[in-house]
C-alpha positions in Angstrom: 60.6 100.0 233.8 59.0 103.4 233.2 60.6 106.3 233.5 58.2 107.7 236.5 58.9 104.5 238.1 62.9 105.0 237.9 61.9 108.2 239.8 60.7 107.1 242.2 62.7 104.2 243.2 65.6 106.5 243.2 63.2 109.8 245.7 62.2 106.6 247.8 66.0 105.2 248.8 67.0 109.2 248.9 64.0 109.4 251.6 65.3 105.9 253.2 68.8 106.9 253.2 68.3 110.5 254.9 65.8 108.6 257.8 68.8 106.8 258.2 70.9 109.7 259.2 68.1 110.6 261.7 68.9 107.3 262.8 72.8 106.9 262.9 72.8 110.2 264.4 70.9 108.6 267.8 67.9 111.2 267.5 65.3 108.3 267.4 66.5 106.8 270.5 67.3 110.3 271.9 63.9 111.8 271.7 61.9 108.5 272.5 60.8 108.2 268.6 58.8 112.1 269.5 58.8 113.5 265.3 57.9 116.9 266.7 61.0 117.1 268.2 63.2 115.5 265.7 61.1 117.8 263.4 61.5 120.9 265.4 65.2 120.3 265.8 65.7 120.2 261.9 63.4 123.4 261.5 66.0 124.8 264.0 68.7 123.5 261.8 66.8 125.2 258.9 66.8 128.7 260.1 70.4 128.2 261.4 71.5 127.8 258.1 69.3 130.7 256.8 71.0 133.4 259.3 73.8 135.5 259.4 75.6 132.2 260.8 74.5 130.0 258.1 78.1 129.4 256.8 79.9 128.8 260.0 77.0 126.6 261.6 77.2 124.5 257.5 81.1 124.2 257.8 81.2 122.9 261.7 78.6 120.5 260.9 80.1 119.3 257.8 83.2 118.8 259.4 81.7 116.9 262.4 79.6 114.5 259.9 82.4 113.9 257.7 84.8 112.3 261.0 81.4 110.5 262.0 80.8 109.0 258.7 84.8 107.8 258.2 84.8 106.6 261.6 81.2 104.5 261.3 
């Protein structure tokens, strides 16, 4: 298999396996499948973690995905 190919396979299961999140984490069912919202919510999460509050708001939320993912 060529190298490009490789690539790719590995970008595409990356891509899979963050939708999957969105997933797990209920926002499809919560939103009624709307990708504005979903997509407005992670361009909330974005500028979150660009402010002032960017460390706190990463450490609570990598706390609260780390109990979710050992207890799923």
């Amino acid at each position: 298999m060529r190298a490009w190919q490789v690539e790719r396979r590995k970008r595409t299961r990356h891509l899979i396996e963050l939708g999957g999140l969105v997933v797990k984490a209920g926002l499809v069912d919560l939103t009624g499948d709307d990708r504005a919202t979903i997509f407005g919510a992670l361009l909330w999460m974005a500028d979150k973690l660009q402010s002032e509050q960017g460390a706190h708001a990463r450490a609570l939320w990598s706390a609260k995905g780390k109990r979710e993912l050992e207890n799923s």
